[in-house]
Each structure stands twice: as structure tokens, then as C-alpha cells.
C-alpha positions as CSV (number, residue, x, y, z in Angstrom):
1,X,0.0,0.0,0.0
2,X,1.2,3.4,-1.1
3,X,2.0,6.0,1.8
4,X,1.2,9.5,2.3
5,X,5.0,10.1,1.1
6,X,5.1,7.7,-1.6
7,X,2.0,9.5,-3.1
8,X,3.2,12.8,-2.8
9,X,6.5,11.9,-4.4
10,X,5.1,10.6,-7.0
11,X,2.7,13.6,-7.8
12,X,5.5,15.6,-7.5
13,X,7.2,14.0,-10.3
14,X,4.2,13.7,-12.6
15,X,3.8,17.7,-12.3
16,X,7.0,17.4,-13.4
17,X,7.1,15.8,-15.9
18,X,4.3,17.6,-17.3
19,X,5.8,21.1,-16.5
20,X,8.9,20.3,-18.6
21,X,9.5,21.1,-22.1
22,X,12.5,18.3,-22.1
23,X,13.4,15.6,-19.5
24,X,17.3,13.7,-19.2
25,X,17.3,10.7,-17.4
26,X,21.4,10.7,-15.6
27,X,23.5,8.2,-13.5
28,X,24.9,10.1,-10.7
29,X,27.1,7.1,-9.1
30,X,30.2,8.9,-7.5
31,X,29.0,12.0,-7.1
32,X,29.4,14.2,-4.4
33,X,26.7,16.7,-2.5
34,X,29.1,19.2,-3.5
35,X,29.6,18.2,-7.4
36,X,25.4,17.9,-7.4
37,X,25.1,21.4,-6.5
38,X,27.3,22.5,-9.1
39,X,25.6,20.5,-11.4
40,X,22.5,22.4,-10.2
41,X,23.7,25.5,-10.6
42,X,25.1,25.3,-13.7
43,X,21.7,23.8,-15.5
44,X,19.5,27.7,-14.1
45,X,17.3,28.6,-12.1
46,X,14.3,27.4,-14.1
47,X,15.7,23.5,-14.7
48,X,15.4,21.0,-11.8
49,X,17.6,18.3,-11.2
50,X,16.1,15.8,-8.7
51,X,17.5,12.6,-7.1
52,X,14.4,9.8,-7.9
53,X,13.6,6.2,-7.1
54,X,13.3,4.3,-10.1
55,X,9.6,2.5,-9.0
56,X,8.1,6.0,-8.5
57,X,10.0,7.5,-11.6
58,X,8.3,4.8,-13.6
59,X,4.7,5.0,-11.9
60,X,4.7,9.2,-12.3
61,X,6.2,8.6,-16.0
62,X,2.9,6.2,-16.8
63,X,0.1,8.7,-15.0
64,X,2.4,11.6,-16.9
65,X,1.5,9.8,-20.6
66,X,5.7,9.9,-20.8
67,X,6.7,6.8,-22.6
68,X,9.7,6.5,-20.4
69,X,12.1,3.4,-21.6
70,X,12.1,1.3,-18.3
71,X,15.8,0.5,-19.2
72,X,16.7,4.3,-18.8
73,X,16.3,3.7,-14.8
74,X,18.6,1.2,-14.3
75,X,20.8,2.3,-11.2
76,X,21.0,5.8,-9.5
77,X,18.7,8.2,-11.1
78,X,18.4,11.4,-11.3
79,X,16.5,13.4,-14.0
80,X,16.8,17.1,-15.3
81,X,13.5,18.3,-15.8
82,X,14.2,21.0,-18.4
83,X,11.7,24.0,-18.1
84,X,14.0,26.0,-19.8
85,X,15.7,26.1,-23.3
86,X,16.5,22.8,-23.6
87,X,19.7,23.3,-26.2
88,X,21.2,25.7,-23.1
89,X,20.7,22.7,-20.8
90,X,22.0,19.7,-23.0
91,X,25.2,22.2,-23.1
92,X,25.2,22.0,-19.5
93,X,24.4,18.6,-18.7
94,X,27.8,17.6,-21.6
95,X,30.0,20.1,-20.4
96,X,29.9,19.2,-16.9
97,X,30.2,15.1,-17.8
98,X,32.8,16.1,-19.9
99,X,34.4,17.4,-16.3
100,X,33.1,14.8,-14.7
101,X,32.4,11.5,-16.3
102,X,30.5,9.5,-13.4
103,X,27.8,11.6,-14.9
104,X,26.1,9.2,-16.8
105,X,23.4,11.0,-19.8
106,X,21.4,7.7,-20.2
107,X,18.6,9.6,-22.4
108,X,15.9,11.3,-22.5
109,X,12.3,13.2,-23.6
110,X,12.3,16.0,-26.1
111,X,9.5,17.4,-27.2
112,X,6.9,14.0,-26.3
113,X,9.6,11.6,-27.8
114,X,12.0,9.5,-26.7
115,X,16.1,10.7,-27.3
116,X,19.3,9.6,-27.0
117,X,22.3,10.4,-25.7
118,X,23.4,10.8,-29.1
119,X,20.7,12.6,-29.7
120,X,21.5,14.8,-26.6
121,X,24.3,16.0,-27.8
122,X,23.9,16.5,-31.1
123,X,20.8,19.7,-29.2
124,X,23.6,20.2,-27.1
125,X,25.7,21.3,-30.3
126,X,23.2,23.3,-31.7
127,X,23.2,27.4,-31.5
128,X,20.7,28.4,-28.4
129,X,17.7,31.0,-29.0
130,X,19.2,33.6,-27.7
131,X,22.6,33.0,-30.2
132,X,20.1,32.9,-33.3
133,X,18.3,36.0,-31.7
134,X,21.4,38.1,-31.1
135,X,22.4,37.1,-35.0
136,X,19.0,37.9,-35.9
137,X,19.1,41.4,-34.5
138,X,22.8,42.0,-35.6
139,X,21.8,41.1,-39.4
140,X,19.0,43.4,-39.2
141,X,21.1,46.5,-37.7
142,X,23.5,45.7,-40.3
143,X,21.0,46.0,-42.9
144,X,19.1,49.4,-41.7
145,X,22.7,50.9,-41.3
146,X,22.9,50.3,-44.9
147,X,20.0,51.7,-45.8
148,X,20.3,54.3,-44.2
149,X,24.3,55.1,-46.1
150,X,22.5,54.7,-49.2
151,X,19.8,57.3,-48.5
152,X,22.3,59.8,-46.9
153,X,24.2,59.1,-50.1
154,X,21.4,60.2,-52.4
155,X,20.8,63.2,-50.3
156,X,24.2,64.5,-50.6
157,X,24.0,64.0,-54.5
158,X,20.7,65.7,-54.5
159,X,21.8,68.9,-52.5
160,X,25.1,69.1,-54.8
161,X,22.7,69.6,-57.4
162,X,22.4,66.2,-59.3
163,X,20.0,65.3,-60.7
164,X,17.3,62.8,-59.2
165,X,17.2,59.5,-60.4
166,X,13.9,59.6,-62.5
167,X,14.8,58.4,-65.9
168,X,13.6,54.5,-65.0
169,X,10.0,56.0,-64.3
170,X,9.8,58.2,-67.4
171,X,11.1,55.1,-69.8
172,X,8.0,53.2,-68.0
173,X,5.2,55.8,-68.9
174,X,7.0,56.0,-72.7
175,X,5.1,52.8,-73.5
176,X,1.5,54.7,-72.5
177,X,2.7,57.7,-75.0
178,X,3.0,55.7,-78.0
179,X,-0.4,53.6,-77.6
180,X,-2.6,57.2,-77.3
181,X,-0.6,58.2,-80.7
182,X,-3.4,56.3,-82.7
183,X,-6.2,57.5,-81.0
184,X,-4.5,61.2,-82.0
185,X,-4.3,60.2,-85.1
186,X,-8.0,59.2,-85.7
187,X,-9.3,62.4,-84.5
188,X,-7.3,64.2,-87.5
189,X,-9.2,62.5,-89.5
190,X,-12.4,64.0,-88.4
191,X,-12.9,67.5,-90.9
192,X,-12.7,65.2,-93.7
193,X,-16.1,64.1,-93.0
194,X,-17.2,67.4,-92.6
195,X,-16.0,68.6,-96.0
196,X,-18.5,65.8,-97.4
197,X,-21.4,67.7,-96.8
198,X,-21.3,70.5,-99.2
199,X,-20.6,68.2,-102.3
200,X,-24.0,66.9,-101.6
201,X,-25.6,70.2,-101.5
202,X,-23.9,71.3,-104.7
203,X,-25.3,68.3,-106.4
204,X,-28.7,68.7,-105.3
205,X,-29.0,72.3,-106.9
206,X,-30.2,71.5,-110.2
207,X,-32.8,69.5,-109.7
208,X,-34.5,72.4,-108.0
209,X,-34.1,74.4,-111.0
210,X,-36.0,72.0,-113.6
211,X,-38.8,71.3,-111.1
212,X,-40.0,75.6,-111.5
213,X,-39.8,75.2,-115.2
């Protein structure tokens, strides 16, 4: 029968697993209080990085929906719960085993599936959000600052007289120019139509003549 404690550990470590946006499962064998708060430290604030028992691991994984591999808590475990970035914290979890191998990165969760270590540090190898940010907002400063040459270039040509740069719009209306030429052209035509009129009167007058006689 569960106890009060059993129950409360376990809940514990279902809201935990829920909470986290990646989870790596660790052998800690070796290592000291003192080498566990490092590790701590150096995974933030937001991450936890908790001591377990590998039967309540296994029950909170199940009520969690985690499909945890059962293999994955084999000896002393201890799991990062990663509420954080989770590339910042696979750089911490392989640069402190690389300090200290008796940590052990069996695996992991990452984003509802199931990782390897391989897998673990291939994140941990990968450029963290605020990297691609900061390159992000560098590319774009670089990009307003030349801008912003170009247009104080064109207003120093402009106030030393040049002229502006209009001949691209003026060879795009030329096109508009030449297809009104025929319409032009028709209306020219017009007074010819006009001058028809009195031929017809001039014929007409002597057959007025012969009807008084």
C-alpha cells in the first residue's frame, strides 16, 4: 500500500514531468553533494535536477502519458526536468560530464519523444535561441545601417545639385505615349467628314431648277 509520502513523491514527479519542455534521465554514481550542486547550478534557475527512485519514476512517468524506456532507470537516477531552453541545458548537462564523467546521460524526452544520448548532444551542439536572436538582431542592424548610407548618399547628391534618379520612371510611362498616338491620329481624321457635306448640296442644286420650269 502506497503511503502518504510515496504518493506525494510521485505527484511531485508527474507535475513534473508535465511542467517540462524536455526531461534527461542521468546516472549520478560517485558524485558528491558538493559536485550535485554544481551540477545544479550550472543547469538555471528554471531547470530542476532531482534525485528519484526508479519505481516512482516509472509510476509518475505512466500517470504523466511519458513513454519513459524502463531500461533508462537502471541504477542511480536522477532526471533534469528542463523547463528552460532545452539546447542551453543539454550544453550543461555535456560540459559538466565532460568534467566529470561518473555523470552518466542515459537519455531522454524531447519534445513527447523518446532521445538519445546521441541525440542529446547532437541539441547540445546546436546554436541556443538567444545565439540565433542576437544574430538575428545583428543582421537586421547591419541591414538598416545600410540603408540608411544609401539614403544619406542620395541626399548629398541631390543637394550638390544632381540630378534625381527619374529616368527608370519616365522610360516606364513612354510605353503609355506611343499607344494614345493612334487614337491622336484618328481624330485628325475627323474634318474630312465634314468637307463631305457641301458636295451633296452642290449636287442637289439643279434639280430644284427644272422642277419651276
Amino acid at each position: 500500500m502506497a503511503t502518504p509520502e510515496k504518493t506525494a513523491a510521485v505527484a511531485e514527479i508527474v507535475e513534473d514531468f508535465r511542467s517540462a519542455n524536455a526531461t534527461v534521465l542521468t546516472e549520478y554514481r560517485g558524485l558528491s553533494a558538493t559536485l550535485l550542486k554544481q551540477l545544479r547550478r550550472s543547469l538555471g534557475v528554471k531547470n530542476k535536477y532531482s534525485v528519484v527512485k526508479n519505481t516512482l519514476t516509472k509510476i509518475a512517468a505512466k500517470e504523466a502519458g511519458v513513454d519513459l524506456d524502463p531500461a533508462m532507470l537502471a541504477g542511480p537516477s536522477a532526471v533534469a526536468f528542463i523547463k528552460g531552453d532545452p539546447i542551453d541545458a543539454a550544453k550543461a548537462l555535456r560540459d559538466f560530464a565532460k568534467d566529470n564523467p561518473l555523470l552518466i546521460i542515459k537519455g531522454g524526452i524531447f519534445e513527447g519523444k523518446a532521445v538519445t544520448t546521441a541525440e542529446i548532444m547532437e541539441l547540445a551542439n546546436l546554436e541556443s535561441r538567444e545565439v540565433l536572436l542576437a544574430k538575428i538582431a545583428g543582421a537586421m542592424k547591419a541591414s538598416m545601417s545600410k540603408a540608411a548610407r544609401a539614403f544619406d548618399a542620395l541626399r548629398i547628391k541631390m543637394e550638390a545639385g544632381a540630378p534625381a534618379p527619374v529616368a527608370p520612371v519616365v522610360t516606364e510611362v513612354a510605353p503609355v505615349v506611343a499607344e494614345v498616338t493612334p487614337v491622336a491620329e484618328a481624330a485628325t481624321e475627323a474634318p474630312v467628314a465634314q468637307d463631305a457635306t457641301p458636295e451633296v448640296v452642290a449636287e442637289a442644286a439643279p434639280a430644284a431648277e427644272s422642277t419651276e420650269n
